[in-house]
Backbone as CSV, one residue per row, in Angstrom:
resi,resn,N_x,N_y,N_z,CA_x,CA_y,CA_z,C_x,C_y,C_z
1,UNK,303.604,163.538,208.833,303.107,163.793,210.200,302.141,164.969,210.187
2,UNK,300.782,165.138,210.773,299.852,165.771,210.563,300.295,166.839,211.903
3,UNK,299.923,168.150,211.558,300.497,169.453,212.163,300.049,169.624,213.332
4,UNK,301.423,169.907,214.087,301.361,170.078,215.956,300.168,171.336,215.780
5,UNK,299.717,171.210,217.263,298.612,171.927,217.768,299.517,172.950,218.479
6,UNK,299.098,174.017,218.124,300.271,175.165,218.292,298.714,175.754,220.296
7,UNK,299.860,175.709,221.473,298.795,176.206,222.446,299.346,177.271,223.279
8,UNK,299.656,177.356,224.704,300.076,178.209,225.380,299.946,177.646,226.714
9,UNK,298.878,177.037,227.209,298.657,176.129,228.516,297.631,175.034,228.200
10,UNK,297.714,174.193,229.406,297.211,173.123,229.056,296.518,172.884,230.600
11,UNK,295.120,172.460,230.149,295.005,172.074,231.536,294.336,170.322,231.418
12,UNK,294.033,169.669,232.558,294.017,168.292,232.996,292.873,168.228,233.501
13,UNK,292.101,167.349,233.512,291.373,166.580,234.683,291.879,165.893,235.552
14,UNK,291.511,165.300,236.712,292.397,164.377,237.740,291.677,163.044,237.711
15,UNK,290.631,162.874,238.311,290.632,161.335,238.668,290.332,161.189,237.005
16,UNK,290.960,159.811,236.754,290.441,159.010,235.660,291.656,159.380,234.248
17,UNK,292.195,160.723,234.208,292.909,161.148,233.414,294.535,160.965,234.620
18,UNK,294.792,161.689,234.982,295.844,161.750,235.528,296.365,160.287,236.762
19,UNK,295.414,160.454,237.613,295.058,159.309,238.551,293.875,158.700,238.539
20,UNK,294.508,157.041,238.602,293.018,155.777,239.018,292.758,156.227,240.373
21,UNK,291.354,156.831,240.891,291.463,156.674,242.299,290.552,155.784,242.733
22,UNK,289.700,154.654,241.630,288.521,154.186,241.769,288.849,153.377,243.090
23,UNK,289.660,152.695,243.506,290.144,151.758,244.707,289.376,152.674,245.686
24,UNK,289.993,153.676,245.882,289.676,154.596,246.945,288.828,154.906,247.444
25,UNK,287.271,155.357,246.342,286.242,155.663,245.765,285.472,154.602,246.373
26,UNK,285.918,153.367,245.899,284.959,152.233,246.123,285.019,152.230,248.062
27,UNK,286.463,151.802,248.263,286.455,151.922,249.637,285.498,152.949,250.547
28,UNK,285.814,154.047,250.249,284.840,155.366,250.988,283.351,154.647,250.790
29,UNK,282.603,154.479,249.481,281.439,153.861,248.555,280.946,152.868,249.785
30,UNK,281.906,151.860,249.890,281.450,150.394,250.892,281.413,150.724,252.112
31,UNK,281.895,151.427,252.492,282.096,151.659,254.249,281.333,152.795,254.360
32,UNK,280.319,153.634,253.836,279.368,154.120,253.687,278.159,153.418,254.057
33,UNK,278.249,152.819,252.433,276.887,151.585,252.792,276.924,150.411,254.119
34,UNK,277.763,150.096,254.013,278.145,149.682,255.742,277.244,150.157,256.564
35,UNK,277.697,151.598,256.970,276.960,152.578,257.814,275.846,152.347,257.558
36,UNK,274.928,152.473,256.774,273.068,152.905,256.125,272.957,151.526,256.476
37,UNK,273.713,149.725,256.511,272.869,148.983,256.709,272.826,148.515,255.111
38,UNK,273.676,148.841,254.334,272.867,148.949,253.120,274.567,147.894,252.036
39,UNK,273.767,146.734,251.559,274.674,146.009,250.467,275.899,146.880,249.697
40,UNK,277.006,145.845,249.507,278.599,146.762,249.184,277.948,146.394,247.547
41,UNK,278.685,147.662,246.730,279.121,147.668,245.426,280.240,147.193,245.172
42,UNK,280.134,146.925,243.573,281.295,146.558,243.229,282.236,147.607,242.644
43,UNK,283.685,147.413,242.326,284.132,147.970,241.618,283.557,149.179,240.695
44,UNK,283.706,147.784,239.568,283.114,148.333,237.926,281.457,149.201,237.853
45,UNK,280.861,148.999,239.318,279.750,149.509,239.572,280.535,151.550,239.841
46,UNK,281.369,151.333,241.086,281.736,152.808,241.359,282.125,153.159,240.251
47,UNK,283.294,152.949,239.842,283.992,152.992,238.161,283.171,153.771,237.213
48,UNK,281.847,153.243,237.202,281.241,153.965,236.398,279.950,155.267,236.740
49,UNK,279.770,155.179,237.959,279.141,156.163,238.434,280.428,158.089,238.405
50,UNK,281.388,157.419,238.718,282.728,158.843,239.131,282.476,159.734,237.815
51,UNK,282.555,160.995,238.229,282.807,161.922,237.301,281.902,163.085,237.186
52,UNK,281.000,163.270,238.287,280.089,164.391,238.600,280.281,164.997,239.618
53,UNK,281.593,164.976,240.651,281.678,164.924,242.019,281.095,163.996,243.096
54,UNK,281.336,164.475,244.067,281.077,163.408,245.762,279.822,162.933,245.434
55,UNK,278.853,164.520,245.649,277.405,164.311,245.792,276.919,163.887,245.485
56,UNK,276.828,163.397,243.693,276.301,162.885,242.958,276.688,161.127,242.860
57,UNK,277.751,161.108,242.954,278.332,159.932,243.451,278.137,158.890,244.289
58,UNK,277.684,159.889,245.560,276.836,159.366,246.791,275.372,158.697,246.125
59,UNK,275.017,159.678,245.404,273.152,159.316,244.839,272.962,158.732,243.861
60,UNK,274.020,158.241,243.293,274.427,157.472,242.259,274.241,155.697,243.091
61,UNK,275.167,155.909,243.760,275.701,154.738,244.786,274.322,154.110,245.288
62,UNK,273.829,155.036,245.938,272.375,154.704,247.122,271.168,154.061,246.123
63,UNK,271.119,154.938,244.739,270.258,154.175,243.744,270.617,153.257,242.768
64,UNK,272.279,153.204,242.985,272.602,152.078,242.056,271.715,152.191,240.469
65,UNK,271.872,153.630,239.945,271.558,153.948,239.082,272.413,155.111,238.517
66,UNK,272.912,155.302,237.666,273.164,156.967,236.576,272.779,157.592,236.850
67,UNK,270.845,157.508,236.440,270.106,158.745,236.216,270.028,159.259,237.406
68,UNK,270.503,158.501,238.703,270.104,159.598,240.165,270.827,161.026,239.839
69,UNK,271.776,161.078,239.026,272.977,162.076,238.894,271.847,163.493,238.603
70,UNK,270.527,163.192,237.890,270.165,164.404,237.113,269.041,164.627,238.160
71,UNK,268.793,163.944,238.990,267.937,164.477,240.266,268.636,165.841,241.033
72,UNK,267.785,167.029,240.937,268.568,167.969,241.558,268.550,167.795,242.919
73,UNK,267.989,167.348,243.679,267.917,167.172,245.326,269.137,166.435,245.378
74,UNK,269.757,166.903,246.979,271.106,166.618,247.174,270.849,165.139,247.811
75,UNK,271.813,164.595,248.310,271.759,163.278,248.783,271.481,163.256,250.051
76,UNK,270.934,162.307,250.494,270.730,162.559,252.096,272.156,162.960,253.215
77,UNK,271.892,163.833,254.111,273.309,164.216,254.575,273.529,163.353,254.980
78,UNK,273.129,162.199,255.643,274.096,161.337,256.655,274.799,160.569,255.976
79,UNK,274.252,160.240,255.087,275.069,159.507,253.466,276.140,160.325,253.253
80,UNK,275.946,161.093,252.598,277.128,162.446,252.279,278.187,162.523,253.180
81,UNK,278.024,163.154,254.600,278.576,162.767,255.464,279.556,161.603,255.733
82,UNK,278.632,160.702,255.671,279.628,159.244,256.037,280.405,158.908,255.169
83,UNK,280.421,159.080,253.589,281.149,159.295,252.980,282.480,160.005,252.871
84,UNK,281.878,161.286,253.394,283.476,162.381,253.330,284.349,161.340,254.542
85,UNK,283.822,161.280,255.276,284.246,160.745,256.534,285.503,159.745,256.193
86,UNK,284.757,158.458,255.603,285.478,157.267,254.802,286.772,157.969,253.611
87,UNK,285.966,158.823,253.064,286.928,158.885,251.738,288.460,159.741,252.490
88,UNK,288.115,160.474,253.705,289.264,161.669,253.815,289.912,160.482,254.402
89,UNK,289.775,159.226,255.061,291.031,158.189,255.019,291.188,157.659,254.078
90,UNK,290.568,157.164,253.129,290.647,156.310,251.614,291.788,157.444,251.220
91,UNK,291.134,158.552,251.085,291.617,159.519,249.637,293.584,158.967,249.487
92,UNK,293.504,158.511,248.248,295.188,158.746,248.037,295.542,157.164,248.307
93,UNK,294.847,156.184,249.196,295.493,155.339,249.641,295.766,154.140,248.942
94,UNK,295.433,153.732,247.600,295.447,153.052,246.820,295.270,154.002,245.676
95,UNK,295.359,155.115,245.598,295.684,156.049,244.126,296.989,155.949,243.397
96,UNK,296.852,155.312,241.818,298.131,155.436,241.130,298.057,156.242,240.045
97,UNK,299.595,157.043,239.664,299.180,157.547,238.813,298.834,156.692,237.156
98,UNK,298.548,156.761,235.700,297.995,155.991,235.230,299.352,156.359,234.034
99,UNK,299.878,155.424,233.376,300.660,154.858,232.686,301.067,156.281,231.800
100,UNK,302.368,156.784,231.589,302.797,157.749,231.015,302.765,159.237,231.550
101,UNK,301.794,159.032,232.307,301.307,160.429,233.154,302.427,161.692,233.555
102,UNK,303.664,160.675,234.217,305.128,161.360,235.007,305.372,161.864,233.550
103,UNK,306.100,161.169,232.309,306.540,161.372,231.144,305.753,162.818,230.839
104,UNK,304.564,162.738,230.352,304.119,163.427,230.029,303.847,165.235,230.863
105,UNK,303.912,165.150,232.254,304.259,166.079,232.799,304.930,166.879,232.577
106,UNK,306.326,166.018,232.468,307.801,166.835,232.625,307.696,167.028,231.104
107,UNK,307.237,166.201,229.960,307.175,166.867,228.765,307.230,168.305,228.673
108,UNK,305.394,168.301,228.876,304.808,169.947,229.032,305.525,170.962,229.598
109,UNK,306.521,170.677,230.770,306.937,171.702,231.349,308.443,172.045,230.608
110,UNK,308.832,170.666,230.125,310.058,171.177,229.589,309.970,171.991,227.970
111,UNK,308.350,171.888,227.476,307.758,172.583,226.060,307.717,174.288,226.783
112,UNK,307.229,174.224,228.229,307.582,175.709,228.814,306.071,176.343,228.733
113,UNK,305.180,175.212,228.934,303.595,175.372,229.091,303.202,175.649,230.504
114,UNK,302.741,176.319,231.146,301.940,176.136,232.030,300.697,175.371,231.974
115,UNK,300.659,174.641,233.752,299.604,173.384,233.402,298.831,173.808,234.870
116,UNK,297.497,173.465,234.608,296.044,173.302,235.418,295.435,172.432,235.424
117,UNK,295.107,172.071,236.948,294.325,170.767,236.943,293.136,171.822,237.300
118,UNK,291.672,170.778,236.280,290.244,171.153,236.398,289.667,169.850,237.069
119,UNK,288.515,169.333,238.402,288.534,169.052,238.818,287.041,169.088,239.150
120,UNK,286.373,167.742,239.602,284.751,168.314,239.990,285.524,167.669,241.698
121,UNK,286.215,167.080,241.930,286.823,166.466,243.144,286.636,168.115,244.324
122,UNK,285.819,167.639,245.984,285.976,169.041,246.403,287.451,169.327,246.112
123,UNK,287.760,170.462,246.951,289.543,171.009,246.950,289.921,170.409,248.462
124,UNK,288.727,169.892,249.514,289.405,169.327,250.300,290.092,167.894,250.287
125,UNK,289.796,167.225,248.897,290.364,166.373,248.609,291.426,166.120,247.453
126,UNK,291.304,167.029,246.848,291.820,167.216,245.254,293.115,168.073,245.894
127,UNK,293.146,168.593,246.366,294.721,169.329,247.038,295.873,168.160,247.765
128,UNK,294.906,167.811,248.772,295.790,166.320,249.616,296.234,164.907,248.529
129,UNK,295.559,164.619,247.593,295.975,164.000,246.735,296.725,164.371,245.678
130,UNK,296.534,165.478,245.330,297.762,165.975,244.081,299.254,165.974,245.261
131,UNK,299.280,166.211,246.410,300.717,166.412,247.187,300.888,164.914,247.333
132,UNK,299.791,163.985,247.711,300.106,162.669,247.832,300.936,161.852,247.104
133,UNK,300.070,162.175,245.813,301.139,161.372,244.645,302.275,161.991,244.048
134,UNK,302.574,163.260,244.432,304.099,164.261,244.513,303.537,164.478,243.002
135,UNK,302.329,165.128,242.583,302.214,166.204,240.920,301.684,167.491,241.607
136,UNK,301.798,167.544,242.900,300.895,169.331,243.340,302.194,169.663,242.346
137,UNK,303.695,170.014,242.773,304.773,171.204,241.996,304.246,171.451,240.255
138,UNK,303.706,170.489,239.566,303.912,170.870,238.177,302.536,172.031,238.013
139,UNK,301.604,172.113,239.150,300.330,172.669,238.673,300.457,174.560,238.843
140,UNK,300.325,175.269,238.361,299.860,176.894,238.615,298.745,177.077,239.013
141,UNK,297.795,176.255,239.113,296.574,176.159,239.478,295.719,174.874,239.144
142,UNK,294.760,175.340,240.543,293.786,173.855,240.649,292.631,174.304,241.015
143,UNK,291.466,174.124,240.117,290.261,174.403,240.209,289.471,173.049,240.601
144,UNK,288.863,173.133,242.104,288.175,172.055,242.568,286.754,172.250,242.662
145,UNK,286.026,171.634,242.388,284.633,171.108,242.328,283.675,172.550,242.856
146,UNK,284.301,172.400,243.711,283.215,173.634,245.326,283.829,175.060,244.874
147,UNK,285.308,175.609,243.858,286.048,176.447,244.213,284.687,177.663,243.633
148,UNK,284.248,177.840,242.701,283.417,177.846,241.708,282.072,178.178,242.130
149,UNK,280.887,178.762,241.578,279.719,178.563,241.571,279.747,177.185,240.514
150,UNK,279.728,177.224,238.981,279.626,175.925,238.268,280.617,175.270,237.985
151,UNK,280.432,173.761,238.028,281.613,172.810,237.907,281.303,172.542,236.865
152,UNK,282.253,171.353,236.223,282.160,170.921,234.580,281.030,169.762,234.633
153,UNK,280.521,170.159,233.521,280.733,170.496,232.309,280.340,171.980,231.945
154,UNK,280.082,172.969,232.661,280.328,174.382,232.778,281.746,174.837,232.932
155,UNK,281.488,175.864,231.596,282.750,176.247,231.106,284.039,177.243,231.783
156,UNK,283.196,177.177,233.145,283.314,178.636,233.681,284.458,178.379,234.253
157,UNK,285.250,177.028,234.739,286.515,176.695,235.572,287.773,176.825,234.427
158,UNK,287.035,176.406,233.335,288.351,176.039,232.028,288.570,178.007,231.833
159,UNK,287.293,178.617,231.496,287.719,179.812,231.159,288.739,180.848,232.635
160,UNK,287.909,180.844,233.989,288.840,180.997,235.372,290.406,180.508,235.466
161,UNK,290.310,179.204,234.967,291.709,178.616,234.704,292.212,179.504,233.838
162,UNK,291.883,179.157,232.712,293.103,179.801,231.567,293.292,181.369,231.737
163,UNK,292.453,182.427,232.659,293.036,183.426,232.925,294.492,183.495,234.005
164,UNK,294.195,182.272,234.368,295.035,182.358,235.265,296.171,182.236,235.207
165,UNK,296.717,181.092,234.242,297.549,181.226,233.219,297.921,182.013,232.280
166,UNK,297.386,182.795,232.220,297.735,184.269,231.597,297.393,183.849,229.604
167,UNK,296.398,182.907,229.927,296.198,182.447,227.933,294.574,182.409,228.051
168,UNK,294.306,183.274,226.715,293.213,182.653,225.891,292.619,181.294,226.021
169,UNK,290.887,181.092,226.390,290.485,179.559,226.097,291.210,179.246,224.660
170,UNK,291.439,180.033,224.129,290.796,179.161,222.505,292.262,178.769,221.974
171,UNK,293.421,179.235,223.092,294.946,178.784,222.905,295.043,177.781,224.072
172,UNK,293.544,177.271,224.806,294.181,176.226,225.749,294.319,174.911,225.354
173,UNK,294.519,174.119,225.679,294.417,172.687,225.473,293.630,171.920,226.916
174,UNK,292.507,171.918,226.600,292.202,170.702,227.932,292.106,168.955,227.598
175,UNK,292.883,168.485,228.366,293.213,166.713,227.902,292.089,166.245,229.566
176,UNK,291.311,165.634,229.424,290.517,164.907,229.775,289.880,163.425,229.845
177,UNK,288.951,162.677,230.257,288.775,161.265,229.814,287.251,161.054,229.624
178,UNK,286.190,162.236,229.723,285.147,162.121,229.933,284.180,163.046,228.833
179,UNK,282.603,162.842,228.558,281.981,163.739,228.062,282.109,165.129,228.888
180,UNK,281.963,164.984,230.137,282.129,166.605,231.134,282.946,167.317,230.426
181,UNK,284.581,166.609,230.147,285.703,167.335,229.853,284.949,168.136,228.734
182,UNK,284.936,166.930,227.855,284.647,167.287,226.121,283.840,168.505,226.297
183,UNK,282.446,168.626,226.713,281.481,169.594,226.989,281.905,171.183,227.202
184,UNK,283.070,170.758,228.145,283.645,172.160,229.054,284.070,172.415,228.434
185,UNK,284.970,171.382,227.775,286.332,172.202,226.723,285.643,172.941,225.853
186,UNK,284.649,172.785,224.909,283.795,172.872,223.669,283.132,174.374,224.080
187,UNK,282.433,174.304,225.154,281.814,175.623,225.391,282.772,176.803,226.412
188,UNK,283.627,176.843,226.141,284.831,177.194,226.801,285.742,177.984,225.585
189,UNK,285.485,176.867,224.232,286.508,177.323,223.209,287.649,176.930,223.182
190,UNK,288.166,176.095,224.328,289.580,175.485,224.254,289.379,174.211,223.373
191,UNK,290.875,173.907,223.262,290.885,172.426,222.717,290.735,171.203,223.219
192,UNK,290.523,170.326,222.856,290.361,169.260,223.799,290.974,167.728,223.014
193,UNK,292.077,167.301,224.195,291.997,165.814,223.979,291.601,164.908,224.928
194,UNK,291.390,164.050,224.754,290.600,162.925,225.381,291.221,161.469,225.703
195,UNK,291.861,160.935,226.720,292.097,159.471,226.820,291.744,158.812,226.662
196,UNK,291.308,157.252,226.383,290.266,156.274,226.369,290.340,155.721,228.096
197,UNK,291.315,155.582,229.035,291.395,154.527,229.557,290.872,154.744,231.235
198,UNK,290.290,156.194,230.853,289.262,156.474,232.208,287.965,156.403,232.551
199,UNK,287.432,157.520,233.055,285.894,157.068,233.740,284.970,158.236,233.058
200,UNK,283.850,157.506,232.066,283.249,158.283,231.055,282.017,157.390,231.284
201,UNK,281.599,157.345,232.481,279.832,156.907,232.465,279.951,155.698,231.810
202,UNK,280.772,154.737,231.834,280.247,153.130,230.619,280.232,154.030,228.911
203,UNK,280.850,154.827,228.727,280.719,155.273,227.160,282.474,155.288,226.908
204,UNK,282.243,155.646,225.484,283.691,155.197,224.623,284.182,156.439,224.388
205,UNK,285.133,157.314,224.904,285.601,158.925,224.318,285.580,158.617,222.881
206,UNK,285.940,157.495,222.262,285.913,157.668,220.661,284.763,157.889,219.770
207,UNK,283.542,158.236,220.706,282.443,158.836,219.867,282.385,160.155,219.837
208,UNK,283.212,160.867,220.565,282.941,162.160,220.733,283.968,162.993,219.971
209,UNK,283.343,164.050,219.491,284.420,165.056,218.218,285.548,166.265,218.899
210,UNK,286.328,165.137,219.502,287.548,165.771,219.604,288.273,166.388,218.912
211,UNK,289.884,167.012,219.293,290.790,167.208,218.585,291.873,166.024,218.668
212,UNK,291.681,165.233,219.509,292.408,163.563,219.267,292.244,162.764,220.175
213,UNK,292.522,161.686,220.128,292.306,161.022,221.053,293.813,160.593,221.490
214,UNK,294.224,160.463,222.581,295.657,160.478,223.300,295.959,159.178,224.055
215,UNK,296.467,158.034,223.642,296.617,156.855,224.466,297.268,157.349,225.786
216,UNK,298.328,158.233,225.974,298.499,158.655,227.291,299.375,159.804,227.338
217,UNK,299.088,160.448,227.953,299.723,162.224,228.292,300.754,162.171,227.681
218,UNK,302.166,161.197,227.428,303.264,161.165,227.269,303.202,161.264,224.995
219,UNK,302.003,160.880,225.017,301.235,160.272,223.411,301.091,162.095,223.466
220,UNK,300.388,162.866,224.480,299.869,163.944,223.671,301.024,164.991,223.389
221,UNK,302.217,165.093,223.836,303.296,165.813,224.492,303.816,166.019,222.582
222,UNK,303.997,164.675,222.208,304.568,164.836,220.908,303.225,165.328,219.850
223,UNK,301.998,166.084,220.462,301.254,166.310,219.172,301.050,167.501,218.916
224,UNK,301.909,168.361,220.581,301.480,169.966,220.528,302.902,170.578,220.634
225,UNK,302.860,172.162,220.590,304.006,172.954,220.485,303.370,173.891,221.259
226,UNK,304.458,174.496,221.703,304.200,176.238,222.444,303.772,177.123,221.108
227,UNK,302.638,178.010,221.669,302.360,178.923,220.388,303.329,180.229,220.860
């Protein structure tokens, strides 16, 4: 057996790692475009836009493209708007958590880790959904999207986090499902594992130079130890 990852805290991503919220996502997504007058997406279309926050999400949606993501101009407000609008009833309402997730929780806490969720989700939504699906108790902290001047893939929430937790980046562990994670973790100095079975832009976490790849939270529990 190849040698536990000796850490101190651990922190998470939420949608896509912890919780599917794409149902949700899409819902807010369609009843948006509704509003503008403007053709529903599909699924596997939202699915793969998630993982930059709302905003980008929104301008993602409207151009039915990726690259809107790297346009710095914000999205039109009434879009934006009609969105929050939709999603603050969506949020949570078809959110599950994703296979092993519970297991793996109570793992970590019973290893005697403190755990952080990192988050591009605002905090007006990322708070009501962690109580929704009953995981707010396991967290010491939750860094949301807006809390911040930079969100991830800026390193600046993983390093804010892990003070907060009272550990070193370079003793954290961040488990994630996306390049953002990977990025943050990397320029941050923490560790990083990676899921396959979330929302990573249409790309494969198995191209990217992790410290493992984790079929599910409950998979990573047996690969680390308290340092």
């Amino acid at each position: 057996m190849s040698q536990l990852l000796a850490v101190r805290a651990i922190l998470l991503d939420l949608d896509g790692t912890l919780i599917d919220t794409v149902l949700d996502l899409h819902a807010a997504a369609n009843a948006m475009l509704r509003d503008l007058g403007r053709a529903a997406v599909s699924v596997d279309e939202v699915r793969s836009y998630v993982g930059r926050g709302i905003a980008n999400l929104v301008k993602r949606v409207l151009a039915g493209s990726m690259v809107a993501a790297e346009d710095p101009a914000p999205p039109p407000p009434a879009a934006l708007a009609s969105f929050r609008q939709h999603y603050a009833r969506e949020n949570g309402r078809h959110a599950v958590l994703f296979p092993g997730v519970l297991d793996g929780l109570e793992g970590f806490r019973a290893l005697g880790l403190p755990l952080g969720v990192i988050t591009n989700k605002a905090e007006a939504f990322a708070l009501p959904l962690l109580e929704h699906v009953g995981l707010a108790p396991f967290f010491k902290v939750v860094v949301s999207g807006d809390v911040l001047p930079r969100p991830k893939p800026d390193p600046m929430p993983l390093v804010w986090a892990s003070g907060r937790l009272g550990a070193s980046p370079a003793r954290v562990l961040m488990i994630g499902d996306s390049v953002h994670d990977f990025h943050a973790a990397r320029a941050a100095a923490c560790h990083v594992f990676l899921v396959p079975y979330g929302y990573n832009e249409g790309r494969d976490v198995r191209d990217l130079a992790c410290d493992g790849i984790v079929s599910t939270l409950a998979d990573a529990v047996v690969r680390i130890r308290p340092e």
